[in-house]
C-alpha positions in Angstrom: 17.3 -2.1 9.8 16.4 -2.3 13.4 17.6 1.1 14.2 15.3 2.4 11.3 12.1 0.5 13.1 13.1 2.6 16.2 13.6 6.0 14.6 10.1 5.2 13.1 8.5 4.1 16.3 10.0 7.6 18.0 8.4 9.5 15.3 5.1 7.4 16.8 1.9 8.2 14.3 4.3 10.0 11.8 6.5 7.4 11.7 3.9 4.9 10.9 2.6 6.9 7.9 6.0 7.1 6.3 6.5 3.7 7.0 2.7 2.8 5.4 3.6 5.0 2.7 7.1 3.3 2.1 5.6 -0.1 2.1 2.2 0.9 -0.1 4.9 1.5 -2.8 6.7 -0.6 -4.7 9.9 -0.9 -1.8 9.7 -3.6 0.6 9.2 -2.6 4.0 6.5 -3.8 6.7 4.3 -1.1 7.8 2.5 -4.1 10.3 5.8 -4.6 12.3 5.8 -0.5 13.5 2.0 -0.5 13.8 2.5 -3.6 15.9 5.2 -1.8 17.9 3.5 1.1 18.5 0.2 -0.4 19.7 2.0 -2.7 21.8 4.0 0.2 22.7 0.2 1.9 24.1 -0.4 4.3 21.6 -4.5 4.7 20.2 -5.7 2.3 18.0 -7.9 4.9 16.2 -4.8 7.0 15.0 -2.6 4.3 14.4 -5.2 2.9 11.9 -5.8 6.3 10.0 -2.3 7.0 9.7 -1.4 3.3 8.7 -4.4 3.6 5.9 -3.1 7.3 4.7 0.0 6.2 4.2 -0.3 2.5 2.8 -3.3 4.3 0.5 -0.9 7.2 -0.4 2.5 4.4 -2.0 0.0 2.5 -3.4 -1.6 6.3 -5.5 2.0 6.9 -6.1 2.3 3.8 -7.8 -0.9 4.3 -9.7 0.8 7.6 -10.8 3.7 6.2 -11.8 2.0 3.9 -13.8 0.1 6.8 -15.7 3.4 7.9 -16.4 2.8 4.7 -19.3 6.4 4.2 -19.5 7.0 0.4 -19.6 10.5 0.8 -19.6 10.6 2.9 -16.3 8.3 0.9 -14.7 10.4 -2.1 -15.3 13.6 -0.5 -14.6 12.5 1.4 -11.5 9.6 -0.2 -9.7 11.1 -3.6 -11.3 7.6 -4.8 -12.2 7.4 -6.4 -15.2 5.9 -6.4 -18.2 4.4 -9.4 -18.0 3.4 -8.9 -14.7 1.6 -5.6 -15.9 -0.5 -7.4 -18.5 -1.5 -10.1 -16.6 -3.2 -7.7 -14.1 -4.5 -5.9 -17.1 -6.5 -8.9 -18.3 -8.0 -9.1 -14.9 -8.9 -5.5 -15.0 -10.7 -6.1 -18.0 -13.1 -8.2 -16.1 -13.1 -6.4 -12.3 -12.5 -3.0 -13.8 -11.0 -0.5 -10.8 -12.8 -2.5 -8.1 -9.5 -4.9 -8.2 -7.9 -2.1 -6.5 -9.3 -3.5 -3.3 -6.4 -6.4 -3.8 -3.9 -3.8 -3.4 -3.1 -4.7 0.3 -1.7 -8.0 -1.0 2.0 -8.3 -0.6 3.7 -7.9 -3.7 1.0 -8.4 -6.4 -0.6 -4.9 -4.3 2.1 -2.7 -6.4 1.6 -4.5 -9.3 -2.2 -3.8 -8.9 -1.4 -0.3 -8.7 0.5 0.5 -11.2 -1.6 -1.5 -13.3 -4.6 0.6 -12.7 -2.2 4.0 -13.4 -1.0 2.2 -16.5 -4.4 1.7 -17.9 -5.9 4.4 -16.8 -8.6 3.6 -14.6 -10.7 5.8 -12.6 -8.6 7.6 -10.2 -11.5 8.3 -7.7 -12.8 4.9 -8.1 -9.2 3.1 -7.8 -8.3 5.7 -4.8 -11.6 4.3 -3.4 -11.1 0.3 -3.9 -7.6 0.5 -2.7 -8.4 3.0 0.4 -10.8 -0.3 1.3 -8.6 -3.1 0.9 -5.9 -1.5 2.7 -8.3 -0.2 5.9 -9.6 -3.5 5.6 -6.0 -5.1 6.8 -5.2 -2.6 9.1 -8.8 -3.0 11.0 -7.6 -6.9 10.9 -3.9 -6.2 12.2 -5.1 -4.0 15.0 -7.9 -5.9 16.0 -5.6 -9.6 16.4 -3.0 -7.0 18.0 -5.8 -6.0 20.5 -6.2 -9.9 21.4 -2.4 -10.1 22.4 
């Protein structure tokens, strides 16, 4: 696994966007360790943060298409996310609506989040708005306590 981190640290802001993207979907990877790498490494802050948050954003819309998809069976099989799992978000959307997409930067529950919001339909623009938020949100964070290192 190391010698993936360093092929994705070569690629420098590419690499961090495929590795964003990779983690934003439902596989578990950690997009923070390569931005960490690279900004430690001295690369710009500004870049590393728009390609973290086009990347991260861009799993977590291929999850929400996937879940449009409103094939319970695949999306237990092959994003091994429950059923369960996808009706308990569901009841929460009933309350937040799309704006829970901004909860899509959490580990784990983030997927789930997203391809709850495909599953049911929600706003595209509105979900591809909450979650762009939540995740810039955690990347601003990640940079900035980087920053303080």
């Amino acid at each position: 696994m190391s010698a993936f981190f360093a092929l994705l640290e070569s690629w420098g802001y590419w690499g961090l966007l495929v590795a964003a993207f990779i983690a934003g979907s439902v596989f578990p990877f950690s997009s923070e360790a390569v931005l960490t790498a690279l900004q430690l490494a001295g690369l710009d802050p500004v870049r590393l943060f728009v390609a973290a948050t086009v990347g991260n954003t861009a799993g977590s819309m291929f999850n929400y298409w996937i879940g449009t998809l409103g094939r319970m069976e695949w999306i237990e099989k092959y994003l091994h996310v429950s059923r369960q799992k996808v009706e308990n978000t569901a009841r929460w959307m009933k309350r937040y609506g799309a704006w829970i997409g901004v909860l899509c930067f959490l580990p784990i529950i983030g997927s789930v989040i997203a391809v709850t919001l495909g599953f049911t339909r929600a706003n595209p623009w509105l979900s591809f708005l909450t979650i762009t938020i939540g995740k810039a949100a955690r990347y601003a964070l990640i940079i900035f306590a980087v920053s303080m290192i």
